[in-house]
N, C-alpha and C positions, 0 to 999 in steps of 0.2 A: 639458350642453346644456340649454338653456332652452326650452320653446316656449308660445305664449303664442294662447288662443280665447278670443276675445270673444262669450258669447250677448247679445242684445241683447231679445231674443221673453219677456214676462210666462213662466216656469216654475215649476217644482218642481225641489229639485234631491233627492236621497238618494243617499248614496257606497253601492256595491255593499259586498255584503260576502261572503265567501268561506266563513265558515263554515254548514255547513247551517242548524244552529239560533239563529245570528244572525240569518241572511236570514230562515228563517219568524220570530222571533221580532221583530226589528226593522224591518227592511224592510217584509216583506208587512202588517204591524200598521198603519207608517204609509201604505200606500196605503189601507188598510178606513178609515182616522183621515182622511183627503183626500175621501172616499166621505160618509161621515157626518155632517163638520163641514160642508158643503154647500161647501165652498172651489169658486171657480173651475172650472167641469166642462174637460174636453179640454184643458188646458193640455199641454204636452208635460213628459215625466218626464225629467230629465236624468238622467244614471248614473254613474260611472265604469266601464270595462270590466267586463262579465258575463262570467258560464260560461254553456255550450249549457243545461243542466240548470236555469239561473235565467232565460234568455231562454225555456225552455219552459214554465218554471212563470207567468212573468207572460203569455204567450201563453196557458194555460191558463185562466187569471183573467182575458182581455179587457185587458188593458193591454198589446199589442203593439204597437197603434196610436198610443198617449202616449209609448212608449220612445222616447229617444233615447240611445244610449250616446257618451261621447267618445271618442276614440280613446284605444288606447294611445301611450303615449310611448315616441319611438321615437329614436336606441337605449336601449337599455336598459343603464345606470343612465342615468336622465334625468328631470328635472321639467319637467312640465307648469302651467301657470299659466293659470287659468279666471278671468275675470271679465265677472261676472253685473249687468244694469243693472238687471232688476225678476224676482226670484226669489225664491221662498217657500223657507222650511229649514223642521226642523224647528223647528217652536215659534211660530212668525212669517213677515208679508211684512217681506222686506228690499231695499233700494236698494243699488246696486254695491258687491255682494263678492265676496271675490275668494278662491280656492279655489286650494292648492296639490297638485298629485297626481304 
């Protein structure tokens, strides 16, 4: 089963990650690196599904209000197909991409 969200909204996007020291190590890095580089303020943070434990930590750090997570895909096993019309990745802004999860 396929299903298919289109963002349309200027974002950010960073894939969750599950392991602890991924997430501090990659994740919370590129939001300080978003902070820094003076990019775009308040843009929304797009996600792929978080843990309570990662929804608390960027609540901790003031980014509760930019999160947006996608849902999961539902049932499971099942791809989800995201595409993005004006969204930042890491490294660059990019024009419609398109994100398989």
């Amino acid at each position: 089963v396929t299903h298919h969200q289109r963002i349309s909204q200027e974002c950010f996007f960073m894939g969750g990650k599950d392991n602890f020291g991924h997430w501090f190590a990659d994740f919370v890095s590129n939001l300080q690196a978003i902070e820094s580089a003076h990019l775009p303020a308040g843009l929304p943070i797009i996600t792929t599904p978080l843990n309570a434990w990662q929804r608390d930590s960027l609540t901790c750090m003031g980014f509760a209000e930019q999160l947006r997570e996608l849902a999961p895909p539902t049932p499971t096993p099942s791809c989800t197909i995201v595409e993005f019309d004006r969204v930042w990745m890491a490294g660059d802004f990019a024009m419609h991409q398109r994100l398989n999860y």
